[in-house]
C-alpha positions in Angstrom: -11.3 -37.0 -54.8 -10.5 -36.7 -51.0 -7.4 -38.5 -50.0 -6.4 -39.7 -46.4 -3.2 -40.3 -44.4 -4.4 -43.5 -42.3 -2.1 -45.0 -39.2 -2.5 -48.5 -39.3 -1.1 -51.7 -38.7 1.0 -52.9 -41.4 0.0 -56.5 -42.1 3.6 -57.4 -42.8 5.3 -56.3 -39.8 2.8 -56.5 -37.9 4.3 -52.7 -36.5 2.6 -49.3 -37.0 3.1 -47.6 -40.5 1.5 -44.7 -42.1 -0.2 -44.8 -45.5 -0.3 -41.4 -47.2 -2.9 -40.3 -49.5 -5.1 -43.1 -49.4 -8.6 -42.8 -51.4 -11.6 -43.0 -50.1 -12.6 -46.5 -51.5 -9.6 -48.6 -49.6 -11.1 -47.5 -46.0 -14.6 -49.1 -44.7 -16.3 -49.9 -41.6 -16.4 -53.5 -40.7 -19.4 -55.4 -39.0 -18.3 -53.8 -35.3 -18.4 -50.0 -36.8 -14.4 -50.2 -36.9 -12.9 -48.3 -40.1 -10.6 -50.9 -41.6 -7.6 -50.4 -44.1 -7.8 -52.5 -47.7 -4.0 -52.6 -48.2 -4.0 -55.2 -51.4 -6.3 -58.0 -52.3 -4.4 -60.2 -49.4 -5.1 -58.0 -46.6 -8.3 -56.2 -47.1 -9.0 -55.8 -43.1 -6.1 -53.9 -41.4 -6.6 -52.4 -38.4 -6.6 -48.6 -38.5 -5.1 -46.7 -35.4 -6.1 -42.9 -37.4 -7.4 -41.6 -40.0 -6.6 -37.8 -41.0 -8.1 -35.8 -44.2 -4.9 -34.2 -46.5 -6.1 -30.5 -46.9 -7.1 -29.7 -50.7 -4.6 -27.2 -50.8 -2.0 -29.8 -50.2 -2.8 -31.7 -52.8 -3.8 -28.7 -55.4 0.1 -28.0 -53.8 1.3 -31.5 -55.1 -0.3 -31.1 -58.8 1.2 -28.1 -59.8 4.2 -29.1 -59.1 4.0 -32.3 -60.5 2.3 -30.2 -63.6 5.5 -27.7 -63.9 8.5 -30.1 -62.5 7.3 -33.8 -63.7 7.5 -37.1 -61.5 10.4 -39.4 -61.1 9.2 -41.5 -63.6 8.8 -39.2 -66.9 
């Protein structure tokens, strides 16, 4: 599954943030061919300033360690 590292506007704050390793199905285009940010069922439509791939090897990096070292909540 390809995950994405999307620069957006935070609907919160109102400021900047980035979201890391957002899936595929919380990013569409919008009736004006914008890509738009689902961040929760409140804010489905947040603007997006970028949108950047994460390489597979990054994440193939992420599972094995996960696989050999465990996550924070095991």
């Amino acid at each position: 599954m390809k995950c994405f590292d999307v620069k957006a506007i935070d609907p919160t704050t109102n400021r900047p943030c980035t979201f890391k390793h957002v899936s595929r199905d919380q990013l569409r285009q919008n009736e004006h061919g914008e890509t738009v940010f689902r961040y929760n069922d409140h804010y489905d439509s947040c603007e997006v300033i970028s949108v950047v791939e994460v390489p597979q090897s990054e994440l193939d990096a992420m599972e094995a360690y996960f696989n050999r070292f465990g996550t924070a909540c095991e």
